[in-house]
FIPAPA-760632 format. One record per residue (C-alpha): residue in one letter; x, y, z. Coordinates in steps of 0.2 Angstrom, whole numbers, plus 5000, padded with zeros to 4 digits. Layout:
N
AXYZ/...
***
This chain:
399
X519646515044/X521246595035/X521046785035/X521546895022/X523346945026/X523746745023/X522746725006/X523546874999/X525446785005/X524746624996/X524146714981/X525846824980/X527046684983/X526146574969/X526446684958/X528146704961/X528246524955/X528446424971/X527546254975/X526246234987/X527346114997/X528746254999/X527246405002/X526546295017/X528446245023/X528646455025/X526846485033/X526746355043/X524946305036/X524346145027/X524446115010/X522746075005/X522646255016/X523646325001/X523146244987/X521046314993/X521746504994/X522646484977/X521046424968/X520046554977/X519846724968/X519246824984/X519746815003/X518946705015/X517346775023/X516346705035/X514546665030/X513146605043/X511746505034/X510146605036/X508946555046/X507646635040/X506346775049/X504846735061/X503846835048/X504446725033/X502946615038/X501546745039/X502146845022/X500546775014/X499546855028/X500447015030/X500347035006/X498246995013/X498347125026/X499147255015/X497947255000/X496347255012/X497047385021/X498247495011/X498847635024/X499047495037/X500347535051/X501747425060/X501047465077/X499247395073/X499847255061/X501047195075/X499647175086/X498347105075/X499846965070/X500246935088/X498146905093/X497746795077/X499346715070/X500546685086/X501946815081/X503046855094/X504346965087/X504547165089/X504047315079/X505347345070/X505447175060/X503647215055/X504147385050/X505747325041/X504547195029/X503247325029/X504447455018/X505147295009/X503247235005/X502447405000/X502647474985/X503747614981/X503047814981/X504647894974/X504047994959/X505347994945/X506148154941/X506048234923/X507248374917/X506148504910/X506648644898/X505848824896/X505648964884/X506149144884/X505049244895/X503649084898/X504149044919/X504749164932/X505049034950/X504749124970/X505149084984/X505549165001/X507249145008/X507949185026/X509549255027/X511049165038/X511249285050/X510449425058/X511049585058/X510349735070/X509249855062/X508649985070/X509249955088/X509049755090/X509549615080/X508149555067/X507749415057/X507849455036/X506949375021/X507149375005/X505749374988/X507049274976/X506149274958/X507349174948/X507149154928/X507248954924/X507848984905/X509249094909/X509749104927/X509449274931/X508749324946/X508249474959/X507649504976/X506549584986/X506949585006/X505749625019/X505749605039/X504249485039/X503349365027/X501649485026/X500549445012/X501149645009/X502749615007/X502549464996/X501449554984/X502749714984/X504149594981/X502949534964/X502749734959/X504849774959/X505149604950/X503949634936/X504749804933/X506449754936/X506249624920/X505049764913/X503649664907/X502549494913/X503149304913/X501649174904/X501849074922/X502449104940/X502748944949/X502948934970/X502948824983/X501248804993/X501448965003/X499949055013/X500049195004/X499749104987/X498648934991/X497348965007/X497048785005/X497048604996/X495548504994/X495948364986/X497248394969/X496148574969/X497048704972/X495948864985/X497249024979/X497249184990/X495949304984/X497349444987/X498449334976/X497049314965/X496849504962/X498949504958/X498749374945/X497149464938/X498049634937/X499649574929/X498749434919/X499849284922/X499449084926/X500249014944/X500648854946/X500748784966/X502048654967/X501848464977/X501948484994/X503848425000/X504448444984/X505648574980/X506348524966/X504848564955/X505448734957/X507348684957/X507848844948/X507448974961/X508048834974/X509748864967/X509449054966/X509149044986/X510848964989/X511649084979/X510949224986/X511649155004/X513049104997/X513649254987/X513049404990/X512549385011/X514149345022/X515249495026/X514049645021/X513649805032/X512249895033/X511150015044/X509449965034/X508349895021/X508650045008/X510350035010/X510249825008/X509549864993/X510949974983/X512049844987/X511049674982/X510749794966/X512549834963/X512949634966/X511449574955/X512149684941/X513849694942/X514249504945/X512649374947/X511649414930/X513349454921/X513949264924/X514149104917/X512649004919/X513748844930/X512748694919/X512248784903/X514048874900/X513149014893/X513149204896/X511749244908/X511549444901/X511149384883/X509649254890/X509049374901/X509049504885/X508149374875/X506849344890/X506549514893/X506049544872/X505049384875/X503849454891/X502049524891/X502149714894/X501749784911/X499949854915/X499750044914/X499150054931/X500349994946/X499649864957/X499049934974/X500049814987/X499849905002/X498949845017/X497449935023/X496449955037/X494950095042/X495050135061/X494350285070/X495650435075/X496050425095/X495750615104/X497550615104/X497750605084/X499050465084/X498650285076/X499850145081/X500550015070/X502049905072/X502449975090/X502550155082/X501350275083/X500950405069/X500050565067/X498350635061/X497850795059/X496950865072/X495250895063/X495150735059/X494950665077/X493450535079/X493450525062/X493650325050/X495150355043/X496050225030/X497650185037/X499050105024/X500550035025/X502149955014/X503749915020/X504350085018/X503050215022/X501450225030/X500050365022/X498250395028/X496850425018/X495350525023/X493750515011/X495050474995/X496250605001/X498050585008/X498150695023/X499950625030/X501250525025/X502650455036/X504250345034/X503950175040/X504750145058/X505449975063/X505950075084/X504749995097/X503750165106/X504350295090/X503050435091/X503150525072/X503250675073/X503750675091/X502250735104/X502250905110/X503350915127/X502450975144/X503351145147/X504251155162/X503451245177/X503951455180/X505551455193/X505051505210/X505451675214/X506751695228/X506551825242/X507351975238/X508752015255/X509052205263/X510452305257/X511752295272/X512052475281/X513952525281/X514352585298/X515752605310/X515752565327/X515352735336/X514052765325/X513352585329/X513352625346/X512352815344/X510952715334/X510752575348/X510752725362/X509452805351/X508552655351/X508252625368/
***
């Protein structure tokens, strides 16, 4: 077989006019050789005659098989072939007809528009990197509510993925836009779907008590697949992308001023990259076009009631955190946000404490064991001044 280096010789020296007697004279080939590459319109390539597929034979059995048993596997199909019908090829041919026989389960995508104000889209976000807060590196997420209709978006970030922190982050969104979208869509998170039976959906009852409070529909997305919620998907990246790398900072309230300064001063100021519109003028429309806010603030803290310890302090998160005195052996409600911890006594606060992300921090700090009086030291005899002869007299006397 010619390869392609002659064909395109052929081809070129034909069309500079010369015969096929001449073309083969210069390469040294035969002229029938040459007169087949100057009809052909492609260069040679070498073809094998199939031969065809030990399975070719049992297609009829395995299209049977398939509708009887629709969630058949190759393993199990290979063996039941091999028993009954002779087969004695591998796995992997099985498999490769299998995906070729089944039918397809790729949903078709649809591009789907929005209206001002109708779908706000959360997801949680980890950050690339992790920087050291309070003493030792730590891991940190982000709440990323991203508007579909105009590309605006916020964040919320937290040390953890607590139901807490998930429900706070819903709180400073909703007030950040100053008002309520119709719909929030997320991914099948725990903190929004306990569990699925079937196409039904079983929401957390904490979530459900968000959604009640604010008044909103929620809408759990497919399992494994993001991009029914493409918008805050982009808002992620973008989040890692553009505000993250190269920033410096000794903890979450200072994160915050600067993701605040960056959200207003460059990501909801920008040119939407599809829709070539201004971002600031959708979001203005979005805002006009929201519910209004409850009057009352949803409660998102986390709660529990424990009894006070005879030395007053209450633990959480490694820390430990003080009660007053008089309320020792008493049920106390202990809360807890992502920036403070309070306790409650009978509907009344009686402390309140920043939150402490140290390992073993006592707040306020224990009262320190005083240190034991000095030991007093013997107290020595003034030393006589005397001279020599009077030394002597004394001694004399002395005896």
């Amino acid at each position: 077989m010619r390869s392609a280096l002659e064909w395109a010789q052929v081809r070129a020296l034909a069309a500079d006019g010369i015969s096929q007697r001449e073309i083969a004279e210069r390469l040294g080939i035969n002229r029938r050789t040459v007169a087949r590459l100057v009809a052909s319109e492609g260069p040679p390539r070498y073809r094998r005659t199939p031969t065809g597929s030990q399975l070719d034979p049992l297609e009829p059995v395995l299209r049977r098989l398939l509708e009887e048993w629709p969630q058949i596997k190759a393993p199990r199909l290979t063996e039941v072939l091999r028993d009954e019908y002779g087969y004695g090829g591998s796995v992997r041919l099985v498999q490769a007809r299998l995906q070729r026989l089944r039918p397809s389960r790729v949903r078709p995508a649809q591009r789907t528009g929005y209206r001002p104000g109708q779908v706000l889209q959360l997801d949680w976000g980890e950050m690339p990197t992790r920087p050291i807060v309070a003493g030792r590196e730590r891991r940190v997420y982000a709440l990323v509510a991203s508007l579909p209709y105009s590309g605006a978006q916020t964040a919320f970030f937290s040390l953890d993925l607590t139901l807490e922190s998930f429900l706070e982050g819903h709180v400073r969104a909703f007030e950040w836009l100053g008002g309520v979208p119709r719909e929030c869509v997320y991914d099948s998170l725990r903190s929004v779907v306990a569990r699925r039976e079937g196409d039904e959906v079983v929401w957390n009852r904490r979530f459900l008590h968000l959604r009640g409070h604010y008044g909103f529909h929620a809408t759990a997305c497919t399992p494994a697949t993001p991009r029914e919620k493409g918008s805050v998907e982009v808002g992620v990246r973008y989040l890692k992308s553009g505000f993250w790398p190269a920033r410096r900072f000794a903890d979450l309230h200072e994160l915050d001023g600067q993701y605040v300064d960056w959200r207003d001063r460059v990501c909801n100021v920008r040119t939407h990259a599809s829709g070539r519109f201004p971002v600031e003028e959708r979001l203005a429309e979005e805002r006009r076009a929201l519910r209004p806010l409850p009057p009352a603030r949803f409660d998102w803290s986390g709660q529990r009631t424990t009894r006070v310890p005879i030395d007053a302090y209450l633990r959480h998160g490694g820390c430990f955190y003080r009660t007053p005195e008089r309320l020792i052996h008493d049920r106390v409600a202990f809360h807890f946000d992502r920036d403070q911890v309070w306790i409650v006594h009978r509907g009344r606060e009686v402390a309140r404490y920043p939150r402490s992300y140290e390992q073993g921090l006592w707040l306020p700090p224990p009262i320190m064991r005083p240190e034991p009086p000095a030991v007093p030291q013997p107290r020595a005899l003034p030393r006589l001044a005397v001279t020599p002869p009077e030394l002597a007299d004394y001694a004399e006397l002395c005896a």
